[in-house]
C-alpha positions as CSV (number, residue, x, y, z in Angstrom):
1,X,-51.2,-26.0,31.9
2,X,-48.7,-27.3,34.2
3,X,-45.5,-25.8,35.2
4,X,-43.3,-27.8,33.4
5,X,-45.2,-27.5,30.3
6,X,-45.4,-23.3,31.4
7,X,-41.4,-23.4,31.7
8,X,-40.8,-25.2,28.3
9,X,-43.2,-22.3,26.7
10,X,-41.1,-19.9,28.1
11,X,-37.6,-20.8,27.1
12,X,-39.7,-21.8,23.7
13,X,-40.6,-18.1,23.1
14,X,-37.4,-16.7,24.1
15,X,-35.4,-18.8,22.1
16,X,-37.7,-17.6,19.1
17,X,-37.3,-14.2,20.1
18,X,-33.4,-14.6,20.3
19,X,-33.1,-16.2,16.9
20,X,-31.9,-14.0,14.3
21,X,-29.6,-11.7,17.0
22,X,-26.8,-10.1,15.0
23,X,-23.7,-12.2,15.7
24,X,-20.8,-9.8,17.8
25,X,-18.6,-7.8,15.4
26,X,-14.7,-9.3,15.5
27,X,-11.5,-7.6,14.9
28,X,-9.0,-7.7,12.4
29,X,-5.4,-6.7,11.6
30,X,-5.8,-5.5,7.9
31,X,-2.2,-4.6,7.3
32,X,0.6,-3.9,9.7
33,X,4.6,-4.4,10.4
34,X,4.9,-4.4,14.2
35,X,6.1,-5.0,16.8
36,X,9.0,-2.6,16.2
37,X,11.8,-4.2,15.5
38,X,14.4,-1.1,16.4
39,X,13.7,2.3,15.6
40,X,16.5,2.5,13.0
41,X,15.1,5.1,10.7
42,X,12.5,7.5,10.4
43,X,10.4,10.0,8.2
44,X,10.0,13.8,9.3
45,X,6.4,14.0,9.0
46,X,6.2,17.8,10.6
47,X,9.2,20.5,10.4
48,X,9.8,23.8,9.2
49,X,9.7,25.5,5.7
50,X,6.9,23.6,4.4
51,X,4.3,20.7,4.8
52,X,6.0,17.4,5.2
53,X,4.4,14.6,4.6
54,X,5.0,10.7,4.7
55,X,2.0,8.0,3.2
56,X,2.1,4.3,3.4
57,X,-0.3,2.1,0.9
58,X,-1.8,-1.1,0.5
59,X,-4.7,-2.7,-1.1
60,X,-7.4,-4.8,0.2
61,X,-8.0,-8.5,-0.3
62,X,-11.4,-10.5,-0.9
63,X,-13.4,-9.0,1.9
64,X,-14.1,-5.8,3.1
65,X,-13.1,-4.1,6.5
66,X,-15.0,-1.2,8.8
67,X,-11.9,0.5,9.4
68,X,-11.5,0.5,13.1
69,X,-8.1,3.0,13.9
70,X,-4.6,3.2,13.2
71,X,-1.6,2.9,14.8
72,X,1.5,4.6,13.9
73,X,5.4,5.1,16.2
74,X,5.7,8.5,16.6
75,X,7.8,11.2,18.8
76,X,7.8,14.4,19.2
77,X,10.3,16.6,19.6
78,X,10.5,18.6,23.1
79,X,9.2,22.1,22.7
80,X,8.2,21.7,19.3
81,X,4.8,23.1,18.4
82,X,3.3,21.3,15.4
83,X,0.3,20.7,13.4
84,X,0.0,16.6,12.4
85,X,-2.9,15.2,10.3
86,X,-3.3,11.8,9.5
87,X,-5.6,11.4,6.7
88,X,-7.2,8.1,4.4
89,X,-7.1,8.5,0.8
90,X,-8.4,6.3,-1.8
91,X,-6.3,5.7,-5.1
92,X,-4.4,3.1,-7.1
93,X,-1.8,0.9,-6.1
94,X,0.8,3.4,-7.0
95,X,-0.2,6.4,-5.9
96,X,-3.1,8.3,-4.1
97,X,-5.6,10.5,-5.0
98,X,-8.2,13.1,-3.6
99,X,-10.0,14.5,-1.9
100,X,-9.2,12.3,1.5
101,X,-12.2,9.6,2.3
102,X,-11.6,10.1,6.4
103,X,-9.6,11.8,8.8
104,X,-8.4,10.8,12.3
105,X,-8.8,12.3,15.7
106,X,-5.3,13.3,16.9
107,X,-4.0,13.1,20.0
108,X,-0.8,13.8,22.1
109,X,2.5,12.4,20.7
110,X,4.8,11.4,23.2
111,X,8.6,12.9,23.0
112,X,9.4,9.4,23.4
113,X,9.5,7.0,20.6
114,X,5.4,5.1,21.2
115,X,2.9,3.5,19.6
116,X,0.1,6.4,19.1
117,X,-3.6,5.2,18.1
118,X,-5.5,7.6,16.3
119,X,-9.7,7.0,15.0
120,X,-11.4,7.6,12.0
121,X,-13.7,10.8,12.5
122,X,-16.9,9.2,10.4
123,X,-17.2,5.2,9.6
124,X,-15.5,4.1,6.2
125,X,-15.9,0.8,4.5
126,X,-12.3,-0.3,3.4
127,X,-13.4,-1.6,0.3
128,X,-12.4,-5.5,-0.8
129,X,-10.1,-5.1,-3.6
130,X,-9.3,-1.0,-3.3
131,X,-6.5,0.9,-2.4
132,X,-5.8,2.9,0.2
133,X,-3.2,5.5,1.5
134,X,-2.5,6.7,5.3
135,X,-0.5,9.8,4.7
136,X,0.6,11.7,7.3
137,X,1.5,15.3,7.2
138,X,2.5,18.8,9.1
139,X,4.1,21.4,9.7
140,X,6.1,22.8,12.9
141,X,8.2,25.5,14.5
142,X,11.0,23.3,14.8
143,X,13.0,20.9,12.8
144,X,11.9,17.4,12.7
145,X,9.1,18.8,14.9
146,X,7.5,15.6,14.7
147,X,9.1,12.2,12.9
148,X,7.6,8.5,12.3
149,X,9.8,5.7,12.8
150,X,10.6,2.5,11.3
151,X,12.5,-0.4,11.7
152,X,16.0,-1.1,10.0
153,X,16.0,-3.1,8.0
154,X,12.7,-2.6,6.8
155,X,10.0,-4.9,7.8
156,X,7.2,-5.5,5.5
157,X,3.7,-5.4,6.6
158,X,1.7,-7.8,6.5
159,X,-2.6,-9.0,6.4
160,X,-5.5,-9.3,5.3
161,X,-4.1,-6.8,2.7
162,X,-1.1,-6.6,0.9
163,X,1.5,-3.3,0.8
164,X,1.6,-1.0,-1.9
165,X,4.6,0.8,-0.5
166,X,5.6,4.4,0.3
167,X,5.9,7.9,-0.7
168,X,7.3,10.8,0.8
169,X,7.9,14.4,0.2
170,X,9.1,17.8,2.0
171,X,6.8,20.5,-0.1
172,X,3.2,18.8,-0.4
173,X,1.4,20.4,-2.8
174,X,-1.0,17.9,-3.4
175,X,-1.5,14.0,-2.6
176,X,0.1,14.0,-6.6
177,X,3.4,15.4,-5.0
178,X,4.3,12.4,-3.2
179,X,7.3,10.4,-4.2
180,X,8.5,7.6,-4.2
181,X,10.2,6.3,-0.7
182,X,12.7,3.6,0.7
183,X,11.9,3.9,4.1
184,X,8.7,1.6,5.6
185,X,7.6,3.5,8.2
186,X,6.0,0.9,11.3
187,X,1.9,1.4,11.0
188,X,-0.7,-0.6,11.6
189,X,-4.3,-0.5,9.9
190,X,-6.9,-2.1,12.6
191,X,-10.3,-3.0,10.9
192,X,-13.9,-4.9,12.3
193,X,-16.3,-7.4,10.7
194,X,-19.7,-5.7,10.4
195,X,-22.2,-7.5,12.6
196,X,-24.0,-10.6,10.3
197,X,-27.9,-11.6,10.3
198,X,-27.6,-14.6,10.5
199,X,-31.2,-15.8,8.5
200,X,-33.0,-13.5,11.0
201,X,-37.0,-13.0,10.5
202,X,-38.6,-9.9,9.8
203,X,-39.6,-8.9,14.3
204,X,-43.2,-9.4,13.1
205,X,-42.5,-13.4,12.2
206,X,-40.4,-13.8,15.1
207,X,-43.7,-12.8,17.1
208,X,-46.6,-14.1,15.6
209,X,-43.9,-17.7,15.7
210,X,-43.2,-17.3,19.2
211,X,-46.9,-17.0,19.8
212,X,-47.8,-19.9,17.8
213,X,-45.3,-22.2,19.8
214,X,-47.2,-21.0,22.5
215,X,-50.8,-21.7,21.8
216,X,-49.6,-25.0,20.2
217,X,-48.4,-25.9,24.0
218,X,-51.1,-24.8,25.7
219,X,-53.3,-27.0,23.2
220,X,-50.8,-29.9,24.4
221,X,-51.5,-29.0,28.3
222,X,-55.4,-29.0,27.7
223,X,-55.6,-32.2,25.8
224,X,-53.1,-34.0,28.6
225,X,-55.8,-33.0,31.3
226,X,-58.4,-34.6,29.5
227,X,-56.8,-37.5,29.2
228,X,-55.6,-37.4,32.9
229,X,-59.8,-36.9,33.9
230,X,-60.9,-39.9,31.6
């Protein structure tokens, strides 16, 4: 076999092999009002004398999402000691419902006004055509201990999926509690395409073809030496 025909086998077989690779995963704003326009307004999502808590909705168009992270515009207040938990909850497009689906890792809130990433603690499928609540919720040694912002005038988010709106209250008893609110708090829901096969062969095809490419160009190299010999 000669070395051309040796190279040709090679880049043969590991184009075979590489058929089939899952294509890379992408990213995807699925709903979201920044940048900030101001921070005009805000919602006390941890204080004293009870659980505050502050949720933002939306429902998801034709395709579905791996929910990724997301970001809220947060502060907190100097010296303040609070609990925060940002939770997902499933529901309607009026209102959400329990238990919560996921929960977020939490971490420090600046006692500036910032941008503060948070990620799911297990993966979640954001469904195509359900919807969803972030609500965010606390409680704190201090007044506003910890508040989420939003720009005024309001600006409305925007994506793959479309806003439900807002709720709000100051005694949570339940996700039921919630009521309706005026302020749009600045969120962003941050979601990835799941990795697509694209027509990939079962690892046992993509062997036994590789293979057959192969022997098929060996076969070639041997019938081109006889010919070359007369």
């Amino acid at each position: 076999m000669s070395a051309g025909l040796r190279r040709l086998a090679l880049a043969t077989t590991f184009c075979a092999l590489l058929s089939g690779r899952e294509a890379p995963a992408g990213s995807i704003v699925v709903i979201g009002n920044f940048p900030q326009a101001n921070d005009g307004t805000l919602s006390s999502v941890t204080s004293l004398y009870g659980t505050y808590a502050k949720a933002v909705g939306f429902t998801m168009g034709a395709q579905s999402y791996d929910l990724a992270s997301v970001t809220l515009r947060l502060m907190q207040q100097v010296g303040a000691s609070s609990t925060l938990s940002v939770e997902l909850f499933g529901g309607t497009s009026s209102s959400p419902s329990g238990p919560a689906l996921v929960d977020f890792n939490s971490g420090p809130i600046p006692s500036l006004a910032a941008n503060v990433t948070f990620t799911p603690t297990t993966p979640l499928v954001l469904q195509a055509g359900s919807s969803y609540w972030i609500e965010v919720s606390g409680q704190s040694t201090t007044l506003n201990g910890i508040v989420w912002y939003a720009s005024s005038p309001a600006v409305i988010p925007t994506g793959v999926a479309t806003t439900a709106g807002a709720l709000f209250t100051n005694q949570l008893g339940s996700a039921s509690a919630l009521e309706p609110s005026s302020v749009m708090n600045t969120f962003q829901v941050n979601g990835s395409t799941s990795a697509i096969i694209t027509s990939a062969p079962e690892p046992a095809s993509l062997i036994q073809g590789a293979f057959s490419v192969l022997a098929g160009l060996v076969y070639a190299g041997w019938r081109m030496r006889r010919g070359g010999n007369g």
